[in-house]
C-alpha positions as CSV (number, residue, x, y, z in Angstrom):
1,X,16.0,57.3,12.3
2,X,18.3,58.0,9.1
3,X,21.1,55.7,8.7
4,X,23.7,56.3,5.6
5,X,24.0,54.8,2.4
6,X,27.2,53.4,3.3
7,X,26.2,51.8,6.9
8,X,22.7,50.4,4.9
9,X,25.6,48.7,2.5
10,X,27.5,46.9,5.5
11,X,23.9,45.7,7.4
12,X,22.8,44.2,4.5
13,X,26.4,42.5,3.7
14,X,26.9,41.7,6.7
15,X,23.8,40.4,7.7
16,X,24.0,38.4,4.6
17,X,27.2,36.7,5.6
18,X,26.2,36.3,8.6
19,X,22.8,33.8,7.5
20,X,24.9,32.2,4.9
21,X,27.5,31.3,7.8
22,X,24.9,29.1,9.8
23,X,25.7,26.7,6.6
24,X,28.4,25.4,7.5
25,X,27.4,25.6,11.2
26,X,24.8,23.1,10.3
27,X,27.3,20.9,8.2
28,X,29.5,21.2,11.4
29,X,27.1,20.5,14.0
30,X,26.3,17.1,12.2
31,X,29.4,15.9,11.4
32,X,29.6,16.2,15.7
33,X,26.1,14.3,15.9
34,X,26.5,11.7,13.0
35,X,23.5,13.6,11.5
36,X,23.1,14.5,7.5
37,X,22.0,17.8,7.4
38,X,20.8,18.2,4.0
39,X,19.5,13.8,3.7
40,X,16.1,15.1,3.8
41,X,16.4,18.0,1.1
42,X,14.7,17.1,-2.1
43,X,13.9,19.1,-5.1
44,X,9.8,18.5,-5.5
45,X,7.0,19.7,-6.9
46,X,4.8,19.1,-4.4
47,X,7.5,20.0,-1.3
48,X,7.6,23.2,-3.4
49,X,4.0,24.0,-3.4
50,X,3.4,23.2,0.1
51,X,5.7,25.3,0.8
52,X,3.7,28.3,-0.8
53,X,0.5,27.2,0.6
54,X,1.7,26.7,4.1
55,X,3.4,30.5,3.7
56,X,-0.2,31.9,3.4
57,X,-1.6,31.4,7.1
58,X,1.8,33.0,8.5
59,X,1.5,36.0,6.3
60,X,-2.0,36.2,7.0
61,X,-1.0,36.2,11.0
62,X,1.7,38.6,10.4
63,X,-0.5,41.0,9.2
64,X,-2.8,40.5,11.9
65,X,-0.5,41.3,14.1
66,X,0.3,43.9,12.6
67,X,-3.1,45.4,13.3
68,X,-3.1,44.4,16.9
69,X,-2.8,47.9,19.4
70,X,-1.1,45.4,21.9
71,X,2.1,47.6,23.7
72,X,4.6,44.3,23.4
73,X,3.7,44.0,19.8
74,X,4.1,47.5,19.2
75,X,7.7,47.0,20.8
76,X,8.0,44.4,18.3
77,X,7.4,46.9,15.7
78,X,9.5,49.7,16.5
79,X,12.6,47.2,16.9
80,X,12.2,45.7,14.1
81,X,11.4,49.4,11.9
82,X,15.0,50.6,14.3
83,X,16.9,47.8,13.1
84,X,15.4,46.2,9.7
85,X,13.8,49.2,8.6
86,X,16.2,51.8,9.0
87,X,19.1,49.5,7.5
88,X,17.4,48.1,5.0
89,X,14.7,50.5,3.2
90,X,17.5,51.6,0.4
91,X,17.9,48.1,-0.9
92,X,16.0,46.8,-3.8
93,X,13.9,44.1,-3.5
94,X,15.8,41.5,-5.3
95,X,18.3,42.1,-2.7
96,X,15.3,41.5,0.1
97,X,14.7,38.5,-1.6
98,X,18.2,37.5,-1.9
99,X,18.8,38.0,2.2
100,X,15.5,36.0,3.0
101,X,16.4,32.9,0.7
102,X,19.8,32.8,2.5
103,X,18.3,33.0,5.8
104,X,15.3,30.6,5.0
105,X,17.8,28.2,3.8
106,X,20.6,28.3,6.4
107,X,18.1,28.9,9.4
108,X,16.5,25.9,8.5
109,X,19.3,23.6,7.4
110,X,20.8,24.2,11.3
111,X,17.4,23.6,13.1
112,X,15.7,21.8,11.0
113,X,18.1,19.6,9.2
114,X,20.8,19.0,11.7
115,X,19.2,20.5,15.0
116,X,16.3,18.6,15.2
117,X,16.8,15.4,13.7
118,X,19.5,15.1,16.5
119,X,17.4,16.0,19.3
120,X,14.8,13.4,18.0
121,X,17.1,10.9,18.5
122,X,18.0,11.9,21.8
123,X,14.4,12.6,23.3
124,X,12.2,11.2,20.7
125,X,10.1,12.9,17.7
126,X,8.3,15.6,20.0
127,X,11.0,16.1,22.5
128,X,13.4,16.7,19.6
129,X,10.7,18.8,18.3
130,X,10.5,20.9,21.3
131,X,13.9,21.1,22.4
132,X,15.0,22.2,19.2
133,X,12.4,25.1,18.6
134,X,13.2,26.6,22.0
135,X,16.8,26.6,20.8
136,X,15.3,28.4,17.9
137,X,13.4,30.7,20.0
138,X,16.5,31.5,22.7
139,X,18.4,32.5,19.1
140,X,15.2,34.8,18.3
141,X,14.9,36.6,21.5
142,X,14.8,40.2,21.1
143,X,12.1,40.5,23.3
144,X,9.9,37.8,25.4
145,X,6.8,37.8,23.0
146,X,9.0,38.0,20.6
147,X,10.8,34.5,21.6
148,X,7.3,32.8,22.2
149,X,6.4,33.8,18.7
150,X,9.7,32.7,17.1
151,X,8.8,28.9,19.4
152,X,5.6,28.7,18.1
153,X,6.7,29.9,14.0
154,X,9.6,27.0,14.9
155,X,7.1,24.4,15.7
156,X,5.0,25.1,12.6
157,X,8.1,24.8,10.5
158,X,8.3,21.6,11.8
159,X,5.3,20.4,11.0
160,X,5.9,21.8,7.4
161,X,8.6,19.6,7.5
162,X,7.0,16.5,7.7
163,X,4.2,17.8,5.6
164,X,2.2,15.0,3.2
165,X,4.2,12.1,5.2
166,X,7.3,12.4,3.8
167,X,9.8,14.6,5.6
168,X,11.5,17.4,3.2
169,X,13.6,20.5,4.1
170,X,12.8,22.4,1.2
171,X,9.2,22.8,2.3
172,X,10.0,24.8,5.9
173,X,12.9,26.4,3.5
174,X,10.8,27.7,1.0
175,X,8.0,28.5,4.2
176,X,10.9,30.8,6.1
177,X,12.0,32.7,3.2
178,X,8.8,33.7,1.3
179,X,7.6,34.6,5.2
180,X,10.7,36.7,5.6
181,X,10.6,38.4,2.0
182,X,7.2,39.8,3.0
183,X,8.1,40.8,6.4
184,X,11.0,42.5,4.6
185,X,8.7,44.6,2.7
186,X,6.0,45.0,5.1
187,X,8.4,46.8,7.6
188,X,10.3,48.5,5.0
189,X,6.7,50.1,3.2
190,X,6.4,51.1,6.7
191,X,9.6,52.7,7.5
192,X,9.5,55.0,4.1
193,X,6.0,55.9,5.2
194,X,6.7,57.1,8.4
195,X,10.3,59.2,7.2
196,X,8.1,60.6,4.3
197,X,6.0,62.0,6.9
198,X,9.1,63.8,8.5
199,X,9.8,65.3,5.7
């Protein structure tokens, strides 16, 4: 599937206002809910590096599945080579970068800055938990696996979240955008591979 310069240009804008506009959804959403989205965000060292570290076992799982001959996850791959791929294999990697760090902050500024801090008020630490990564997953749900996956990446943010005893939004951040730069690339490598070989 060859997509034009021009439409690869208006994914990857697009796509990139769109992530950047869940910003002020989050600012919004706890304004309605008395909740501080970003009261919890702090610039650390050690927030920083467990953030890298905790990156490693979802990369590592990513490329597992990658492996995997399972029919759902190979619908999983060629949805995400038709849509990502395709749209995105022109782009450089800075701009890859770029798209992830947007989405890794604003993804988790609305779920896990304002989302779930609500929700924990409203049904408790794992009921807010919960009910919050399900949202996550419903907003995720290109296919069925696909949603479980996204639930079960949601719940491990939030345990990133709270990571060494003292809850910071910059770890999950910095978790879901180094996972999404690789995935970038990952499915990208693959796509030039496979339209090389159509050549």
């Amino acid at each position: 599937m060859q997509v034009q310069p021009a439409t690869t240009n208006h994914f990857f804008r697009h796509a990139c206002c769109f992530e950047a506009a869940l910003t002020p959804l989050a600012l919004g959403l706890g304004w309605l809910t008395n909740t501080n989205p970003i009261i919890d965000l702090r610039w650390t060292e050690a927030a920083l590096t467990n953030g890298i570290l905790a990156t490693l076992p979802m990369v590592l799982l990513f490329f597992a599945l990658q492996a995997l001959p399972v029919n759902a996850l190979q619908t999983i791959r060629r949805l995400l080579l038709e849509t990502l791929g395709s749209r995105l294999h022109q782009r450089h990697w800075a701009d890859l970068l770029v798209l992830a760090a947007i989405a890794g902050f604003s993804e988790e500024l609305l779920f896990r800055g304002s989302l779930q801090p609500w929700l924990e008020r409203l049904f408790e630490p794992t009921g807010g938990l919960i009910v919050s990564n399900l949202v996550f997953a419903l907003a995720h749900a290109v296919t069925p696996l696909y949603a479980v996956m996204a639930f079960l990446m949601g719940l491990y943010l939030g345990f990133c979240l709270d990571y060494g005893g003292e809850r910071n939004l910059l770890t999950p951040m910095v978790v879901h955008g180094l996972y999404d730069f690789v995935a970038f690339l990952v499915i990208i490598r693959h796509y030039r591979q496979l339209t090389a070989k159509t050549l």
